[in-house]
C-alpha positions in Angstrom: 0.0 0.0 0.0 1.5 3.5 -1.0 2.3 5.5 1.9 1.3 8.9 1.7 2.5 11.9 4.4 0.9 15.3 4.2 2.8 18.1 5.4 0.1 21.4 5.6 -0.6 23.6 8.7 -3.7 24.8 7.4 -6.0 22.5 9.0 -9.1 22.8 6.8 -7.2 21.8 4.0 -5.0 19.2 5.5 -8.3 17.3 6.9 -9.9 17.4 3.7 -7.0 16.2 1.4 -6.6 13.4 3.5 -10.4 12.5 3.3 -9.7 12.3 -0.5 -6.2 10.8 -0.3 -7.2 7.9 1.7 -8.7 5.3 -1.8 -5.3 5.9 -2.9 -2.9 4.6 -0.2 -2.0 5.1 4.0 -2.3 8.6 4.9 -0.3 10.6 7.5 -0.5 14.2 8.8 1.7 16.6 10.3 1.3 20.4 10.5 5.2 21.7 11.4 8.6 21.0 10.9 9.6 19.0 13.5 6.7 16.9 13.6 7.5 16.5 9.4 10.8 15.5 10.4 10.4 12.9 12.9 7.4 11.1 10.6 9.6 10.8 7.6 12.1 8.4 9.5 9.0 6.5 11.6 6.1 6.4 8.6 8.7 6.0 5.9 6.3 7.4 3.4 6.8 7.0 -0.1 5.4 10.2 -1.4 5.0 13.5 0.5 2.6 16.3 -0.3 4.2 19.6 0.9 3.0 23.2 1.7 6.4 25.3 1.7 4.6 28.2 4.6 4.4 26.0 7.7 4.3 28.5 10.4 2.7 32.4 10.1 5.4 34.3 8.7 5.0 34.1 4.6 8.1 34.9 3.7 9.8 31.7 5.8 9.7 28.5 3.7 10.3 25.7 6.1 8.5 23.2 3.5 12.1 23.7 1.8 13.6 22.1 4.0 11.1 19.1 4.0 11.7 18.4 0.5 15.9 17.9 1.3 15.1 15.4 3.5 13.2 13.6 1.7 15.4 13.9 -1.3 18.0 12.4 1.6 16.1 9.5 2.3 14.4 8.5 -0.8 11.2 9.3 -0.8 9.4 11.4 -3.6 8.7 15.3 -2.6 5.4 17.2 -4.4 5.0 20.7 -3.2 2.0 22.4 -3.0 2.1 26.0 -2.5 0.6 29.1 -3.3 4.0 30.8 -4.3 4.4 30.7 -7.7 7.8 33.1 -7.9 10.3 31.6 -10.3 13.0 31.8 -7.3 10.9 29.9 -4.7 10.5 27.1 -7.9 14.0 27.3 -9.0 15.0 26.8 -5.1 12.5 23.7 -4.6 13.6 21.7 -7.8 17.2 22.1 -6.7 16.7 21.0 -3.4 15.1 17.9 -5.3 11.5 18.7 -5.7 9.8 15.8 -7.9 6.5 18.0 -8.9 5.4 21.6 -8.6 1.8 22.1 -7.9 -0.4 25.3 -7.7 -2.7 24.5 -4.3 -5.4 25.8 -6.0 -4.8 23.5 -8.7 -5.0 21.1 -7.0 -8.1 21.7 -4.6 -9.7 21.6 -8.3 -8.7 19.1 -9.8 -7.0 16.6 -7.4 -7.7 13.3 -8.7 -6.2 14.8 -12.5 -3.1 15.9 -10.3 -2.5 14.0 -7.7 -4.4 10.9 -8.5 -2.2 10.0 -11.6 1.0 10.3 -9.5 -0.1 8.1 -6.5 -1.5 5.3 -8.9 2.2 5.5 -9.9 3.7 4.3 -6.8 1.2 0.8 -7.1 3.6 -0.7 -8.9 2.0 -4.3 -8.3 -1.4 -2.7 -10.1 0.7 -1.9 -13.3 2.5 -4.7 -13.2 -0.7 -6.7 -13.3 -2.0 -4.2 -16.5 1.0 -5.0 -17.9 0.9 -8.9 -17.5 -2.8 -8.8 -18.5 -1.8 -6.8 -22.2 1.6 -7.8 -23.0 3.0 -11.2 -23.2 6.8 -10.5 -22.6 10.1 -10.6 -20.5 12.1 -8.6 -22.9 13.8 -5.8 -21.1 13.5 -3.2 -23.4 10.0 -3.6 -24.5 9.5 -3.3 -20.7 11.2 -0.3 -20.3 9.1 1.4 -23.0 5.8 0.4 -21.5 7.3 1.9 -18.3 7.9 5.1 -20.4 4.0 4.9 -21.6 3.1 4.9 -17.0 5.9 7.7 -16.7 4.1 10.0 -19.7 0.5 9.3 -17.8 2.3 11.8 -15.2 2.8 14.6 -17.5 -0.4 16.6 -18.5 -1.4 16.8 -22.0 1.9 15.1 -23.7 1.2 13.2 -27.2 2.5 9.6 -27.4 3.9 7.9 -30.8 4.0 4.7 -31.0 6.0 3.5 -33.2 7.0 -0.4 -34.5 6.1 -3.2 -37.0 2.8 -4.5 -38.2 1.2 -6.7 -35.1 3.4 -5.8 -32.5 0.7 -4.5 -30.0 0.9 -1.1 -31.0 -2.9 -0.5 -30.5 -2.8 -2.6 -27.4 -0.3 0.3 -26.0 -2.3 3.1 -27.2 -5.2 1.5 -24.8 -2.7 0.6 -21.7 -2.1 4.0 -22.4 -5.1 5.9 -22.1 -6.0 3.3 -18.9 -3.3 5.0 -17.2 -4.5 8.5 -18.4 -8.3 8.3 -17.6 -9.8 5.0 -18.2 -13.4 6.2 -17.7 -13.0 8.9 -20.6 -13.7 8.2 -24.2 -11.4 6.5 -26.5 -11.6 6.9 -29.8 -9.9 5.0 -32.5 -9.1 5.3 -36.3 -7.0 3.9 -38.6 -6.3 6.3 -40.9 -5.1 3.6 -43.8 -8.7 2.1 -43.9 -10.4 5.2 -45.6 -10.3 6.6 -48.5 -8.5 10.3 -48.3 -11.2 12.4 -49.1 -13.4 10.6 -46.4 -10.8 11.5 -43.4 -11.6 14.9 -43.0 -15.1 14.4 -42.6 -14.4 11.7 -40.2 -12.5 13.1 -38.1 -13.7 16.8 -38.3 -17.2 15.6 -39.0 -19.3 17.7 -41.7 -22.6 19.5 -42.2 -25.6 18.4 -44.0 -25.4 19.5 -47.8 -21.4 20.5 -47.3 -21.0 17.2 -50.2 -22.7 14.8 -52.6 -23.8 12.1 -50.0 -23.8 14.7 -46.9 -27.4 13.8 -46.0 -27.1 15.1 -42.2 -24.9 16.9 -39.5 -22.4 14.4 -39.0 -20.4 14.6 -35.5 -16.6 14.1 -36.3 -14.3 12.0 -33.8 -12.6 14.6 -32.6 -15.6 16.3 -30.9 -16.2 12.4 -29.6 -12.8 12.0 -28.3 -13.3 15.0 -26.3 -12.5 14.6 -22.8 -10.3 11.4 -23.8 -8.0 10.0 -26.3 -7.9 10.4 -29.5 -6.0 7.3 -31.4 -4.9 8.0 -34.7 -2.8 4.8 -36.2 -1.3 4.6 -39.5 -0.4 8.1 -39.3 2.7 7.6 -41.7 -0.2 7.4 -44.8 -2.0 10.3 -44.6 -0.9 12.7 -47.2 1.1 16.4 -47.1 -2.1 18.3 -47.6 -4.3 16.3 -45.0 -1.2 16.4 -42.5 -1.0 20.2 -43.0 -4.9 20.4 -41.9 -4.5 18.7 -39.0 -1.6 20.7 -37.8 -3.5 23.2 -35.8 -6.3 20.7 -34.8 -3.4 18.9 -33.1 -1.7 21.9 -31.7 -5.0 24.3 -31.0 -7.4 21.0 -30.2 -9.6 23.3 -32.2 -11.0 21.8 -35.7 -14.1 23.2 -38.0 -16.4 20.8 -39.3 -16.3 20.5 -43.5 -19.4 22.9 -44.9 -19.0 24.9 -41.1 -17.9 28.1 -40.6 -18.1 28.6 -36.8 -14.4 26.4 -35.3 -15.0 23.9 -32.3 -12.7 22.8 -29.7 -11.9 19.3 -27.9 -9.5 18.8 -24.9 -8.3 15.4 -26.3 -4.9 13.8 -25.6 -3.5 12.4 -28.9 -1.9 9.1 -29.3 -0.3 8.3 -32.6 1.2 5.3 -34.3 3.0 3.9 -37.2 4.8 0.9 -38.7 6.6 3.3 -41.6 9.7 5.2 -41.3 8.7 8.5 -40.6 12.6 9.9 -40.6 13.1 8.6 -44.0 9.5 9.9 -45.4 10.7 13.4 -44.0 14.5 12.8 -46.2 12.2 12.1 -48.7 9.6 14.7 -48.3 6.7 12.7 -47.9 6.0 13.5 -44.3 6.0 16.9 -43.0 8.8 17.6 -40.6 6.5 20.3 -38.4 3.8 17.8 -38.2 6.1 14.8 -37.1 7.0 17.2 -33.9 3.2 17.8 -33.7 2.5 14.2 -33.1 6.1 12.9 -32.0 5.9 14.1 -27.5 7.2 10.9 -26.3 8.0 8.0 -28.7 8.1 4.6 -27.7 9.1 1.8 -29.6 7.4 -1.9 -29.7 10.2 -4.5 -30.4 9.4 -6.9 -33.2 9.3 -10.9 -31.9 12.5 -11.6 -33.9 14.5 -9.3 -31.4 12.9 -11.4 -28.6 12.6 -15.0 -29.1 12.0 -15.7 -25.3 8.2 -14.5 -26.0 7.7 -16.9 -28.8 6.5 -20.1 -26.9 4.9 -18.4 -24.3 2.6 -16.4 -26.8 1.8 -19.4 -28.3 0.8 -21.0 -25.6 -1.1 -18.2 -24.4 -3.3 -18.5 -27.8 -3.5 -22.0 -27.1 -5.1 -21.4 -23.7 -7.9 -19.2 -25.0 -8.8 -21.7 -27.1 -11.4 -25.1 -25.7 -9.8 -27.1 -28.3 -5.8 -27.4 -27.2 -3.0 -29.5 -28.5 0.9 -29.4 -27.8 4.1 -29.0 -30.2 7.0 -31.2 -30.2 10.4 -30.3 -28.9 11.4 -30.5 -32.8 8.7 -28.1 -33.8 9.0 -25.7 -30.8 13.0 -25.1 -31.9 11.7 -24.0 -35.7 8.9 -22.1 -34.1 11.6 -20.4 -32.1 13.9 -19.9 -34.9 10.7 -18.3 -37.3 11.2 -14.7 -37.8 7.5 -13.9 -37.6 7.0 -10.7 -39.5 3.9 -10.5 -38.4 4.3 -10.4 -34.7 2.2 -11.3 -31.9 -1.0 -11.1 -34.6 0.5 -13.6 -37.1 0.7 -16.2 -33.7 -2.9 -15.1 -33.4 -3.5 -16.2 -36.8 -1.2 -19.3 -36.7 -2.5 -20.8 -33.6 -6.0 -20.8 -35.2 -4.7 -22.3 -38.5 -3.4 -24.8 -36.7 -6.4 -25.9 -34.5 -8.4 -26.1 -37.8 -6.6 -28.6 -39.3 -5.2 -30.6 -36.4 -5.3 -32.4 -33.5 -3.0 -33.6 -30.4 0.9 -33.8 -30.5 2.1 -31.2 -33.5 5.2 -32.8 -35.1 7.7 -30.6 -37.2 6.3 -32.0 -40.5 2.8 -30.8 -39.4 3.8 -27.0 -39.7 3.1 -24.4 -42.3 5.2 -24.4 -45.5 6.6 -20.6 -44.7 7.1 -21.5 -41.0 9.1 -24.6 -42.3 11.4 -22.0 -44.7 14.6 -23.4 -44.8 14.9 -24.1 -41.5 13.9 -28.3 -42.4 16.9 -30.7 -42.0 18.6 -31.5 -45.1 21.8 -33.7 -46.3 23.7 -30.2 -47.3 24.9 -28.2 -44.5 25.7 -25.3 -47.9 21.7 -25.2 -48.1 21.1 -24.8 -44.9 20.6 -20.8 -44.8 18.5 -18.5 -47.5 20.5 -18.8 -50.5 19.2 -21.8 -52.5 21.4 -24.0 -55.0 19.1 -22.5 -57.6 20.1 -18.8 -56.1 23.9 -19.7 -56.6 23.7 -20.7 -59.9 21.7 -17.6 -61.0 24.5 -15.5 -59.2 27.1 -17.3 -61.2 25.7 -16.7 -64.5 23.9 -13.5 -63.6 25.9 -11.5 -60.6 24.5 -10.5 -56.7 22.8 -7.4 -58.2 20.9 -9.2 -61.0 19.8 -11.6 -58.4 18.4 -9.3 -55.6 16.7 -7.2 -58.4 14.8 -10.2 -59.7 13.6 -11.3 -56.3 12.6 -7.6 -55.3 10.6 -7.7 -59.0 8.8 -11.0 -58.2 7.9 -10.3 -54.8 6.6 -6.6 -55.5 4.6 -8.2 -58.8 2.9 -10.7 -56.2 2.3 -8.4 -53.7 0.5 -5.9 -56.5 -1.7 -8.6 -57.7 -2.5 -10.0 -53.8 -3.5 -5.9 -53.0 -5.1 -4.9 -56.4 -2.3 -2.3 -56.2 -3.4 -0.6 -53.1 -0.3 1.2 -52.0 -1.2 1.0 -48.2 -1.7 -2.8 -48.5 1.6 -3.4 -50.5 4.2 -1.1 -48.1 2.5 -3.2 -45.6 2.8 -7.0 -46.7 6.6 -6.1 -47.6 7.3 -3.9 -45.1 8.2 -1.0 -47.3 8.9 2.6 -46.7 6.9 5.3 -49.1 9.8 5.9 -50.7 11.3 2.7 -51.0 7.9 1.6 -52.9 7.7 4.5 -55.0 11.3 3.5 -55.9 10.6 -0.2 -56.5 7.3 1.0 -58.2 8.7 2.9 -61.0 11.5 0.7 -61.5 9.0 -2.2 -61.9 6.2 -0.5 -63.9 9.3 0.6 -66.3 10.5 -2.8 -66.9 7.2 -4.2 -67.2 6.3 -1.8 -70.2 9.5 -2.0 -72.2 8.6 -5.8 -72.2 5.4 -4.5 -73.9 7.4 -2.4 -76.4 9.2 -5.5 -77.0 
């Protein structure tokens, strides 16, 4: 239980804080000094909320000397304080003042202020939020959900989250905005889904007869987010003039519906996401570099499953255990499942572990696994064969060169992937994990060769 130790001398106020205090944690109260001092070694409290005027005279700030002690001993100091003089701030954060606060703030809007801050020290509860989300016991994916709890401290900061297709990115955004205000709305759209000239209207919402098909006042999400989160993913496809729209909705939170004339605001808190390379569609000019400091705030990146092979079985085995029907996999097959790369994350496990129920039963054997999970990874008499490069591969590189090779395989897999997607560019950059620019380069080198072979 979090252990919290006012420090106030105004009575009133100290009474009634701890009234409210008391869902989060163990409170303690002491009105002076010396009675601050002696309860920070006895109570060992883990956060401590202090006024910096603990006696009459205004201009003597004994809460100062609060906050070095329990810089001294470790436990977090918040001041709360009706001096707002950049001295008295300056003095308080060097003496090692964890948060500032306003009193009146505060008497306000305490569970906004204070409430986030003492959730924080329940470390067991977010541990738990974690372990009911995210599968993992990789480090550094840790450390970045611990980033994502850190920013739930910080008012009003925007969160990209950035990583590869199915790596839980909209799983974050929603352990996220739990942190933030789980009771508030959350709104979600992925911005790859719609057609361009629909996203405006969707998000700004629109008024009847401001288009062909307008039949009614449409509210847009951003009016619905208000109050809460809004979750944009897929922000890396939007397009320059769509980005350069939503600059000042972002900044301002103020937006005008399409066919309005009158602006509206909403208070939302903005959590974006994106499996494309946003630095290299800025080198490229693609992506605008003032609206990738709009969204950016604190970025956090989702580690892909081939960086952390540890969370491969127990994924699986955590699809297998939502499922009534279960089976098991052999040591044989768990070693290739290990050694897949899984491109598709945690959401390609998803799918796996339901192919696999489908279509058997009991003990899985090696030989009972998908072709592309197979790969090269089955046993053969040629240890030469054993990584990516096939004996066909070699000889093409013998009479061909490395160049001719890669350019081939890049043509083949970019004409399959066109067909598969109908040439939808989202779809494509997707399935081969392509940057913008890398498929507009591929794209016109392909779409060239394919028409001088229609000359010929």
């Amino acid at each position: 239980m979090t252990k919290i130790l006012i420090v106030e001398d105004d009575a009133f106020f100290r009474q009634s804080l701890s009234l409210e205090l008391k869902k989060y944690g163990q409170v303690f109260q002491v009105d002076n000094l010396e009675d601050a001092k002696k309860a920070l070694l006895m109570a060992k409290p883990n956060i401590a909320l202090i006024d910096l005027n603990l006696t009459e005279n205004k201009n003597q700030f004994e809460g100062l000397d609060v906050v070095s002690l329990c810089h001294e001993y470790g436990i977090t100091p918040v001041v709360m304080t009706s001096h707002d003089s950049p001295e008295v701030i300056q003095s308080a954060f060097e003496r090692g003042c964890a948060h500032y606060f306003a009193k009146s703030d505060v008497q306000d809007n305490l569970d906004l202020h204070l409430g986030r801050l003492l959730k924080s020290f329940d470390q067991d509860s977010f541990d738990s939020l974690i372990k009911d989300k995210f599968i993992t016991t990789d480090r550094y994916l840790l450390s970045q959900l611990q980033q994502i709890k850190n920013l739930s401290l910080v008012e009003d900061t925007r969160l990209l989250i950035t990583g590869a297709t199915g790596v839980g990115k909209t799983l974050a955004a929603k352990l996220a905005h739990e942190l933030w205000n789980p009771s508030a709305p959350f709104v979600h759209l992925n911005l790859s889904e719609l057609p361009e000239n629909l996203i405006e209207s969707e998000l700004f919402g629109h008024k009847k007869g401001s288009f062909t098909g307008a039949i009614s006042d449409k509210v847009g999400l951003m009016a619905k987010a208000d109050g809460g989160t809004l979750f944009l993913d897929e922000i890396g496809t939007i397009s320059l003039q769509l980005q350069k729209k939503l600059l000042r909705a972002i900044e301002d939170k103020t937006f005008t519906p399409v066919g309005a004339t009158e602006p509206q605001k909403s208070n939302f808190r903005l959590i974006s996401a994106t499996c494309d390379d946003l630095a290299g569609q800025i080198e490229c000019g693609e992506f605008r570099v003032d609206f990738y400091f709009r969204i950016k705030g604190i970025e956090v990146n989702l580690t892909s499953l081939k960086s952390r092979r540890q969370d491969i079985l127990p994924l699986i085995n955590f699809f297998i255990q939502k499922s009534a029907k279960k089976i098991a996999f052999s040591s044989e097959a768990q070693d290739l499942l290990k050694q897949y790369d899984w491109p598709g994350n945690v959401r390609e496990i998803e799918g796996f572990i339901k192919e696999v129920l489908a279509g058997a039963s009991g003990l899985i054997q090696a030989k009972d696994l998908p072709r592309r999970v197979l790969g090269n990874n089955t046993p053969t008499q040629n240890p030469i064969d054993s990584g990516l490069v096939t004996q066909k591969m070699r000889s093409f590189i013998k009479e061909h060169g490395l160049p001719s090779l890669i350019k081939a395989i890049e043509d083949e897999a970019f004409a399959e992937a066109w067909d598969q997607a109908s040439g939808k560019v989202n779809e494509i950059t997707r399935e081969l994990q392509l940057s913008k620019s890398m498929y507009y380069r591929i794209h016109n080198d392909w779409k060239s060769n394919r028409e001088g072979q229609y000359v010929q």
